[in-house]
C-alpha positions in Angstrom: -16.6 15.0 -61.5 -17.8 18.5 -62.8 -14.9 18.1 -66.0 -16.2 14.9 -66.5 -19.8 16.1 -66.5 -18.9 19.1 -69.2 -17.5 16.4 -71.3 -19.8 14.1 -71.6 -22.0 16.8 -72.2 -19.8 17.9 -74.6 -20.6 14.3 -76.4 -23.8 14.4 -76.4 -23.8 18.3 -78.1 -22.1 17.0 -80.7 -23.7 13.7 -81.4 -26.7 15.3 -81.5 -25.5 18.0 -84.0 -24.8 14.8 -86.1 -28.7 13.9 -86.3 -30.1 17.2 -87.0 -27.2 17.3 -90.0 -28.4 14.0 -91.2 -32.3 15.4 -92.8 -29.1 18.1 -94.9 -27.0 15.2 -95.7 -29.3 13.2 -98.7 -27.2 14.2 -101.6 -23.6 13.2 -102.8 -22.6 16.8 -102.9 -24.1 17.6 -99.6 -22.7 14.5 -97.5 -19.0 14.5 -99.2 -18.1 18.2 -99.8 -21.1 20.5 -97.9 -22.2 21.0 -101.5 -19.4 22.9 -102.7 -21.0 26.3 -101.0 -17.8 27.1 -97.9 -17.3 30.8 -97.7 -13.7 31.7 -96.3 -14.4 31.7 -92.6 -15.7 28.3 -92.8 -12.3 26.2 -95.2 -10.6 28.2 -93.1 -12.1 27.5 -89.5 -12.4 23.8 -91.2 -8.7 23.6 -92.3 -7.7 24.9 -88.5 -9.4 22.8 -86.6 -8.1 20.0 -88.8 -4.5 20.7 -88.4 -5.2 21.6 -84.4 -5.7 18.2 -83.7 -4.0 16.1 -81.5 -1.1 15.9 -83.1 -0.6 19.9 -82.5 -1.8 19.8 -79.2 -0.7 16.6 -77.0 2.1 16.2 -79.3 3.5 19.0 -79.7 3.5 20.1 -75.8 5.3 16.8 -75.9 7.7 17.7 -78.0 8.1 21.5 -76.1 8.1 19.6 -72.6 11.1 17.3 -74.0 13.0 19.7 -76.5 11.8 23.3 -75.9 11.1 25.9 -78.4 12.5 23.6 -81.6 9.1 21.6 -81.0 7.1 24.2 -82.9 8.5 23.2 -85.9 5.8 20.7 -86.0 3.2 23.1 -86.9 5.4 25.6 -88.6 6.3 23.6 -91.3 2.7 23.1 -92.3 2.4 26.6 -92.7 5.6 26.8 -95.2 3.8 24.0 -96.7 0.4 25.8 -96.8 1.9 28.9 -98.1 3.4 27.0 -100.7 0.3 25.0 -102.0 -2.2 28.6 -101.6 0.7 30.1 -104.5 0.8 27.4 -106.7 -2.0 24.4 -106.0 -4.9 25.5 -104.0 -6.6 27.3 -107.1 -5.9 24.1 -108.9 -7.2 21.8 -106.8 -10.7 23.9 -106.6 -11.0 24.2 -109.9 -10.8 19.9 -110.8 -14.1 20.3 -109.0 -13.8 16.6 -108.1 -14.6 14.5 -104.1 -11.0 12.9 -103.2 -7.5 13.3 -104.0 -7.2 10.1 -105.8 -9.5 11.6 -108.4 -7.5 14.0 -109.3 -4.4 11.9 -109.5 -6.3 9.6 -112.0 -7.4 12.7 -114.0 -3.3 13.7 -113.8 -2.5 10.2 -115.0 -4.8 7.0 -115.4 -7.0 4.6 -113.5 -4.0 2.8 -112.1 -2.7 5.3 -111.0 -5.4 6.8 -108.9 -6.4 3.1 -107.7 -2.9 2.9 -106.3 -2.9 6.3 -104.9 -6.7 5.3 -103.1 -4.7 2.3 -101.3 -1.7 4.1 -100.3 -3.8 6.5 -98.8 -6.4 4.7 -96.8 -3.2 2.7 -95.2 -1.6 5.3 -94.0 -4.7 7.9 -92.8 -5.7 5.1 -90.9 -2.7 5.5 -89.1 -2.9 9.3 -88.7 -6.4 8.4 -87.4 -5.2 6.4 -84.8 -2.6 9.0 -83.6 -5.7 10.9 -83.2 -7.5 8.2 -80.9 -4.7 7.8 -78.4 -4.2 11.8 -78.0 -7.9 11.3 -77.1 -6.9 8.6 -74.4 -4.2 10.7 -73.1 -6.7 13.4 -72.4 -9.5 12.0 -70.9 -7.2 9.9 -69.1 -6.1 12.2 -66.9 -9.4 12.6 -65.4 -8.5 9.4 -63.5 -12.3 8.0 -64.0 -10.7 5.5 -66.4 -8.7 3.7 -68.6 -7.2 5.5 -71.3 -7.6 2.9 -73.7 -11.5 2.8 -72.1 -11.9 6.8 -73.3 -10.2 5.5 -76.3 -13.4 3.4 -77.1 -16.0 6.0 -76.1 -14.0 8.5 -77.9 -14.2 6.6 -81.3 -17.9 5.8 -80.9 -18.7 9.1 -80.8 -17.3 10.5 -83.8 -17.6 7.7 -85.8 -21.9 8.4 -84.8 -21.0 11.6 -85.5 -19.5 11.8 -89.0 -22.4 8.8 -90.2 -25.1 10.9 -89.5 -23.9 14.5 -90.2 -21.6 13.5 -93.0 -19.1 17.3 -93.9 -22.4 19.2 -93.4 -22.1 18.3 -90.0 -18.7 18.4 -89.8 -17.5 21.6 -91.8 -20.1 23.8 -89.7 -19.1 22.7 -86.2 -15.5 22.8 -87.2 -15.7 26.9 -86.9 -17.2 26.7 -83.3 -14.9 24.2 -82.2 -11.6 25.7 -83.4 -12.7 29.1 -81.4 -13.0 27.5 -78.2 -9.7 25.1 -79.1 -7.7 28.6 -79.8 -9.5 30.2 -76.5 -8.3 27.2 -74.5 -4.5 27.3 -76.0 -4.3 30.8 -75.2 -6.0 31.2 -72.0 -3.2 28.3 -70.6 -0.4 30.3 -72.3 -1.4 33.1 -69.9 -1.9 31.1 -67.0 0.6 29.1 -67.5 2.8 32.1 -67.6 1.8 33.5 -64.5 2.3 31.1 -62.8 5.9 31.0 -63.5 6.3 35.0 -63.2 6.1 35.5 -66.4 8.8 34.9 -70.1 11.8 35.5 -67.6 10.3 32.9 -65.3 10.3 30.4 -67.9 13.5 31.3 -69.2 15.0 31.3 -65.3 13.8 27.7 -65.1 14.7 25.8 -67.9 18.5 25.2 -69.5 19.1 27.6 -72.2 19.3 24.9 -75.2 15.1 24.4 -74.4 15.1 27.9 -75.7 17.8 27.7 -79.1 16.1 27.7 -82.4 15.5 27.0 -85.2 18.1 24.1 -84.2 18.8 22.5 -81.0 21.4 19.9 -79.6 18.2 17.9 -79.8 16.9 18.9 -82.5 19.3 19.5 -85.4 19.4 20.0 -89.2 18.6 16.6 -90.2 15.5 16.6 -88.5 14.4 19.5 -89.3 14.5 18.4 -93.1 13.1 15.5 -92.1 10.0 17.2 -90.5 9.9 19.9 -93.8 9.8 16.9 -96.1 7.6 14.2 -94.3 5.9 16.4 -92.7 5.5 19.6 -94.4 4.5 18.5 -97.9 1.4 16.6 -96.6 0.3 19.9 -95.9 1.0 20.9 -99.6 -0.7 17.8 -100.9 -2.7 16.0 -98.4 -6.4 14.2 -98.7 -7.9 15.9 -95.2 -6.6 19.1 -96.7 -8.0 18.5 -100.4 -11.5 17.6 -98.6 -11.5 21.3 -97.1 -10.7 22.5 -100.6 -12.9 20.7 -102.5 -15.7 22.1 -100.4 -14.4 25.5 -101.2 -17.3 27.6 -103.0 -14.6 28.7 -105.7 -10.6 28.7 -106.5 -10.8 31.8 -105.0 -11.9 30.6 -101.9 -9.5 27.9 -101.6 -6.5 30.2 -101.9 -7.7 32.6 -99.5 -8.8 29.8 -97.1 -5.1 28.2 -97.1 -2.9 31.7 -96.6 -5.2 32.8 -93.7 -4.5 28.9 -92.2 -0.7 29.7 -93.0 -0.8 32.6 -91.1 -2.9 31.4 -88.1 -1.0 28.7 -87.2 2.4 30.5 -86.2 1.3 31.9 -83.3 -0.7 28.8 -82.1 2.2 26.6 -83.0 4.5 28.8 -80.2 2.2 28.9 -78.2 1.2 25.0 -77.9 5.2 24.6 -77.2 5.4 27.1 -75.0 3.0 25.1 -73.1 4.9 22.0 -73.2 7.8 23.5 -71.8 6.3 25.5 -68.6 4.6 22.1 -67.7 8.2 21.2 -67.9 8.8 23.3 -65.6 6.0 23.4 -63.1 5.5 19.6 -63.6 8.9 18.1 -63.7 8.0 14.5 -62.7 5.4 14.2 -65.7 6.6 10.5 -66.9 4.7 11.1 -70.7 5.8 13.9 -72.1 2.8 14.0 -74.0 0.6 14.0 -70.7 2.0 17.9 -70.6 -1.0 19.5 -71.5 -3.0 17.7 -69.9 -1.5 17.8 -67.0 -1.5 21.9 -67.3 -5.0 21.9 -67.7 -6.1 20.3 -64.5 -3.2 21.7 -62.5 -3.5 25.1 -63.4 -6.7 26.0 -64.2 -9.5 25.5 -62.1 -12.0 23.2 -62.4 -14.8 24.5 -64.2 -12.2 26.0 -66.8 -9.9 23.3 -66.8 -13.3 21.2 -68.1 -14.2 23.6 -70.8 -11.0 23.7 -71.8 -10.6 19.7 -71.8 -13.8 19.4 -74.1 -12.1 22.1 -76.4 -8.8 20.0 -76.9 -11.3 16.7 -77.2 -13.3 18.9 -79.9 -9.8 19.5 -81.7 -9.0 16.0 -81.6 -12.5 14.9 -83.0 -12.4 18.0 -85.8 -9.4 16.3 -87.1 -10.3 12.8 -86.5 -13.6 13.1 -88.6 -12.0 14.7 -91.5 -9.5 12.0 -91.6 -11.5 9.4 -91.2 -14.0 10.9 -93.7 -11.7 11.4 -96.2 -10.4 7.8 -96.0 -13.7 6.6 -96.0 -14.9 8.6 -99.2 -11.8 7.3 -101.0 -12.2 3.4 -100.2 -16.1 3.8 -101.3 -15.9 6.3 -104.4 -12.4 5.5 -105.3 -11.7 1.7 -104.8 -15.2 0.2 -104.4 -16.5 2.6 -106.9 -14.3 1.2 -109.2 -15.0 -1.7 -109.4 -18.7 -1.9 -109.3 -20.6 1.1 -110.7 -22.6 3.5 -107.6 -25.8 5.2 -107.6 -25.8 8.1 -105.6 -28.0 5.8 -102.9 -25.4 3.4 -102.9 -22.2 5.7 -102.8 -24.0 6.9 -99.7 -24.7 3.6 -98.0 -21.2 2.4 -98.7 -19.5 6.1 -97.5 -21.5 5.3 -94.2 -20.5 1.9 -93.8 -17.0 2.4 -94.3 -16.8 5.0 -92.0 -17.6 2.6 -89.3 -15.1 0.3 -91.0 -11.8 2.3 -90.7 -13.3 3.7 -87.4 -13.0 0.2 -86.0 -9.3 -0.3 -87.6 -7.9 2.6 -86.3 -9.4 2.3 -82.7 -7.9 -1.3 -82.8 -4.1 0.0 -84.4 -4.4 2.7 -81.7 -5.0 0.3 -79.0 -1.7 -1.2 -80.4 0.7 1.6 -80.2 0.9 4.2 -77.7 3.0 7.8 -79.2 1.2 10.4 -80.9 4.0 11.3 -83.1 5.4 8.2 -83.7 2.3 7.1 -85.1 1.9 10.1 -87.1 5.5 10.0 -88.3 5.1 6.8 -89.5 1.8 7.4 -91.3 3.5 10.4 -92.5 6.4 9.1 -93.9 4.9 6.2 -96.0 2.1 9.1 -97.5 4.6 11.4 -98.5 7.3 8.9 -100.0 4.3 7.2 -102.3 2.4 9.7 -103.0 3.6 13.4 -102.8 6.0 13.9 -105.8 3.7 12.1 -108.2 1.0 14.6 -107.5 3.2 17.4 -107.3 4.5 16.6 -110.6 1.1 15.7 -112.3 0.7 19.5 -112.6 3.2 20.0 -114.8 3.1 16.5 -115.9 3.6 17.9 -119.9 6.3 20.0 -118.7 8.5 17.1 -116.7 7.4 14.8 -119.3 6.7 11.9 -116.1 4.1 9.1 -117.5 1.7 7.0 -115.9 3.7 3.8 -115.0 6.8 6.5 -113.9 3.9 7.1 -111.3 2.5 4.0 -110.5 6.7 2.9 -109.7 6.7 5.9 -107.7 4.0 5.2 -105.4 5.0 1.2 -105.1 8.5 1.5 -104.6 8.5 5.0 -102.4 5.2 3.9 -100.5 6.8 0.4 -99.7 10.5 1.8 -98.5 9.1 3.7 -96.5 7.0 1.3 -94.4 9.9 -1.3 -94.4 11.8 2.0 -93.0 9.4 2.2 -90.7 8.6 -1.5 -89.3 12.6 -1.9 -89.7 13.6 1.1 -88.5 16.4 1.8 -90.5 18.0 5.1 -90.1 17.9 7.7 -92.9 15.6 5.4 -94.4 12.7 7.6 -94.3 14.2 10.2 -96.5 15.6 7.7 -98.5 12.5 6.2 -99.7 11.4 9.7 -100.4 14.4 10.1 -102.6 13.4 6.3 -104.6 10.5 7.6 -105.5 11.6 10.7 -107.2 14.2 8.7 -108.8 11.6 5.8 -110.0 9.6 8.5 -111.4 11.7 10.3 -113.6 13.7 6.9 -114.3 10.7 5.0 -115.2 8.9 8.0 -117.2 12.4 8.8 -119.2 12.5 5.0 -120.4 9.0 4.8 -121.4 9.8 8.3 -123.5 12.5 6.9 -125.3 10.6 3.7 -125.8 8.1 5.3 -127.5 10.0 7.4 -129.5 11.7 4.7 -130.6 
């Protein structure tokens, strides 16, 4: 009862951090990007505790409870991927100076284009944001009160309240405090984790030795390793929850700096967060979930008082990443696709960012009520993002360079965005990179015709 008591408190700090944001919160600026006026510390405590969500912490001590050390490849390739957008994009991105990703795709291309990039994107952060709801469900449930899909429900009330009434004011501040305790918590269950076993050689002495090969595993192999580097990694490099931190970057400055100290970060959380995952393995060999690991750590291990504060920390990573998600979907379908097709004051533009909030809230609570793996979820929503949507962007930078055109774009989205979720309802093998690989093809296929076209 005492963790269960520290959470709910835990819910009721935070919803009412939401109402004193909401008198900051009257202006576009101020409710969709903090007023453009984050200073390093806060994109890059903002930018942690969005990628520290659920899917780096119930998933990936999944993932180290089931494979061992290869798991942190999950994380790692984000930072590749961040490294790789703070040398070339981040600086960029700033500077556009715009509120979602699909603006800048339409300012790379044309109004199509961005209206298809706004759909392609609310469909699949939907589903990110429901990966995000049923890692909330496998950590409260362990509490044994009950119902996971119950603490699902409660879950999404509160930080769909939340992100209403605080809009990124709210969100962008708390994100700081919340990844501090979230990084405490990882790290204090490392060491106790640890000690419990006697120590690295009493985690090597109890698992196999393939839960400890890397960067490749029997389990784990080349193929999906590319597969997590392409799908996975290059939403970090172009990605709408990640744009949203940018965006609220002070200047291009900022946003580079921001994204390298994330990069860096990361590496030593993503080991650790395995590591995790694979001493539960061993101390807690009859888990049935793999992705009850941490979980289970905490209330084994710690003690109770701990074990609570360290609960609420891994619910506050889950809710940092679940309101950036769900705000950045939500600014996109009211700026981006209902913007577009009736005019917005700045009154209305916040009435309809609120309401749709509560909107994909409700949509993701009931998808996530519908399928039950972190990952899998999050792989799918993964896959059909970064087959629509990521080479168009990536090439829009250099779009007078690669000579691509708008309708070489507008194919790429369609016909990469729509492999890939018939890859994913079908399940067809391979499929996943294979719809990445259509929509490279459509868009240099599509944009060399209309070239010649013209020309002729």
């Amino acid at each position: 009862m005492l963790q269960l008591a520290i959470i709910a408190a835990y819910l009721v700090v935070v919803i009412v951090i939401g109402v004193l944001s909401r008198g900051r919160a009257k202006e576009v600026d101020d409710f969709l990007v903090a007023g453009r006026r984050g200073s390093p510390l806060l994109i890059t405590g903002s930018l942690l505790a969005t990628i520290v969500g659920g899917s780096a912490t119930i998933g990936m001590a999944g993932l180290g409870f089931a494979r061992g050390l290869t798991g942190a490849w999950w994380l790692l390739v984000g930072s590749i991927g961040l490294v790789v957008s703070g040398i070339f994009f981040a600086g960029k991105v700033r500077g556009f100076g715009l509120y979602t990703l699909p603006e800048m795709v339409e300012k790379q291309y044309d109004s199509r284009v961005g209206l298809a990039a706004s759909f392609l994107i609310v469909i699949a952060w939907v589903g990110v944001l429901a990966a995000q709801i049923i890692a909330s469900g496998k950590i409260l449930g362990i509490l044994g009160v009950a119902a996971p899909a119950l603490w699902m429900v409660i879950f999404t009330v509160a930080f769909v309240v939340y992100a209403v009434l605080g809009g990124q004011q709210a969100i962008i501040r708390t994100d700081v405090v919340q990844i501090g305790i979230v990084l405490v918590g990882i790290f204090t269950c490392l060491a106790l984790v640890l000690s419990r076993l006697g120590g690295w050689a009493g985690l090597v002495s109890s698992l196999p030795p393939e839960r400890f090969a890397f960067p490749v595993s029997s389990q784990f192999g080349g193929g999906d390793l590319a597969s997590f580097l392409l799908l996975v990694g290059l939403t970090y490099l172009v990605g709408p929850d990640i744009y949203s931190r940018l965006f609220c970057a002070r200047d291009t400055g900022t946003a580079r700096v921001s994204v390298f100290w994330t990069a860096l970060i990361i590496v030593p959380v993503a080991f650790a967060i395995t590591v995790i995952g694979m001493g539960a393995s061993a101390l807690f060999p009859q888990i049935s979930s793999p992705e009850q690991a941490f979980p289970v750590v905490v209330t084994g291990v710690l003690p109770p008082f701990v074990g609570g504060i360290v609960l609420a920390a891994l619910l506050g990573a889950v809710m940092s990443s679940a309101d950036t998600i769900l705000f950045s979907a939500s600014t996109i379908l009211a700026v981006d696709i209902i913007g577009r097709f009736r005019p917005l004051t700045q009154e209305r533009t916040l009435f309809y960012s609120r309401w749709m909030i509560v909107v994909l809230g409700v949509v993701a609570l009931l998808l996530a009520l519908v399928l039950r793996g972190v990952i899998s979820a999050l792989l799918f929503a993964y896959t059909v993002y970064t087959a629509g949507l990521i080479v168009p962007v990536i090439a829009g930078f250099y779009r007078e360079r690669l000579k691509v055109t708008p309708r070489g774009a507008l194919a790429a989205i369609i016909g990469g965005g729509s492999a890939a979720l018939v890859s994913g309802i079908l399940d067809i093998k391979y499929m996943d990179l294979g719809s990445l690989a259509i929509s490279v093809a459509l868009l240099f296929i599509v944009s060399y015709i209309e070239n010649r076209s013209r020309a002729a």
